[in-house]
C-alpha positions, -999 to +999 in steps of 0.1 A: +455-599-731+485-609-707+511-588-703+541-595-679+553-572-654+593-579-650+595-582-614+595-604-582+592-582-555+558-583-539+554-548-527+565-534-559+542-557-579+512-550-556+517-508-562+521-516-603+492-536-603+471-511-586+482-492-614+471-511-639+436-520-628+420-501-654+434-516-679+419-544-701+446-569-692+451-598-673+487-592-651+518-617-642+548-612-633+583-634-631+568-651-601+541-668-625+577-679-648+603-693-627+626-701-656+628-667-666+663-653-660+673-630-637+685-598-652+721-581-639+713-539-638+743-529-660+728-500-671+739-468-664+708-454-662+671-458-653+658-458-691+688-486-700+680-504-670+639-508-677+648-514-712+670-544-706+644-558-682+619-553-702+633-570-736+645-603-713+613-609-698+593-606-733+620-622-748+616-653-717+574-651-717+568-644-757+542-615-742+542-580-739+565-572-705+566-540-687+594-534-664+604-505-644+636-492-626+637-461-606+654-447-576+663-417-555+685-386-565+702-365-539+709-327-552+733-326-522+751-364-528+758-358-562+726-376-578+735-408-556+725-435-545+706-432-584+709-457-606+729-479-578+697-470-550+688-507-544+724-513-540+742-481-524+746-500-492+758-533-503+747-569-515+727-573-486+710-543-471+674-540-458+653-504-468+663-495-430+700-498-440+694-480-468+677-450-453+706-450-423+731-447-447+716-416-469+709-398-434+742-407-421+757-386-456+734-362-451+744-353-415+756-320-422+734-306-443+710-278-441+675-279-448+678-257-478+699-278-494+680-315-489+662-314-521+657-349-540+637-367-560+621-400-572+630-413-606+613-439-622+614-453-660+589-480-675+596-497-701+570-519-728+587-541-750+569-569-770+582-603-781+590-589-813+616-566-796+600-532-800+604-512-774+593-480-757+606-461-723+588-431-702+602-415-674+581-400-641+596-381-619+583-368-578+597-341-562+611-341-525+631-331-497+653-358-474+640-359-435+658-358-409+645-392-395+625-415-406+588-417-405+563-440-414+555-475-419+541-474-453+557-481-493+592-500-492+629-486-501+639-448-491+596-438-488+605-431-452+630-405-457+613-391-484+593-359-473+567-343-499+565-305-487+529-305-500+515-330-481+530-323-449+543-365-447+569-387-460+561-410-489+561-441-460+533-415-444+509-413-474+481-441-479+485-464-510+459-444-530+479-409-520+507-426-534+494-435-567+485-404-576+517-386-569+541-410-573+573-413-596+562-448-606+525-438-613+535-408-635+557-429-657+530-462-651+499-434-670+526-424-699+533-466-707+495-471-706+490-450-734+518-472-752+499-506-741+464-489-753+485-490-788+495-522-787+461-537-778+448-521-804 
């Protein structure tokens, strides 16, 4: 069975397709479907923004698509950059910018007060417009700097207390099993399991 995963960015497709290789399906993604749409996050959260990128690329393949949207929370900026991470530091910002920006708002404060965390939600819709979202979550702190040249986005200013390393640290395997996106990537297997049965 194909299923489509509702994304074109290569790092992000490499970790959920790692994910998924236990499964008993053959994976694409919008780079095998050029004339699939692009879809505008209007969403106002993670679950709305997976669901509306998941029903568009079913809707554009006529197969089962899985699409996932996630992002850091900041106790101490509010929740922010959230659902806006990819975008918190404009149109056109690299991950360094990114990272810059968070550590430049986070100048002042202590390390007490630097918790954060990883959000992700998957969504699985089918052509027929069902559809079903699960959430993982991976608890952190914000460095002070960052370190690492592993993972993509705000992984290098992410530290995880119990490993001693920020996510950018951690080897890809680490990172599957303690990630945001693999907790929520397990709960929507169980939902494919049901459908390919």
């Amino acid at each position: 069975m194909e299923i489509v995963l509702a994304t074109r960015n290569q790092k992000k497709l490499s970790e959920l397709k790692a994910l998924l290789a236990d499964m008993p399906v053959e994976v694409l993604s919008l780079r095998d479907f050029p004339e699939a749409p692009e879809v505008e996050e209007t969403g106002h959260t993670f679950t709305e923004n997976a669901e509306l990128k998941a029903r568009a690329a079913a809707l554009a393949t006529g197969r089962i698509a899985l699409a996932d949207d996630s992002g850091l929370e900041v106790d101490a900026l509010g929740g922010d950059p959230g659902v806006r991470s990819n975008r918190f530091a404009g149109p056109d910002a690299i991950d360094r910018d990114k990272c810059m920006l968070v550590l430049d708002l986070m100048k002042g404060v202590p390390d007490g007060k630097r918790s954060a965390r990883f959000r992700a939600a998957v969504a699985v819709a089918s052509p027929g417009g069902r559809v079903s979202v699960v959430e993982g979550t991976c608890e952190g702190i914000i460095a002070r700097e960052p370190k690492g040249e592993g993972g993509f986005g705000y992984d290098p200013i992410f530290y995880l207390p119990d490993m001693g390393r920020t996510m950018a640290e951690i080897t890809p395997d680490e990172k599957n099993l303690i990630s945001h996106r693999a907790k929520a990537l397990n709960a929507a297997k169980n939902v494919l399991r049901g459908l390919i049965a």
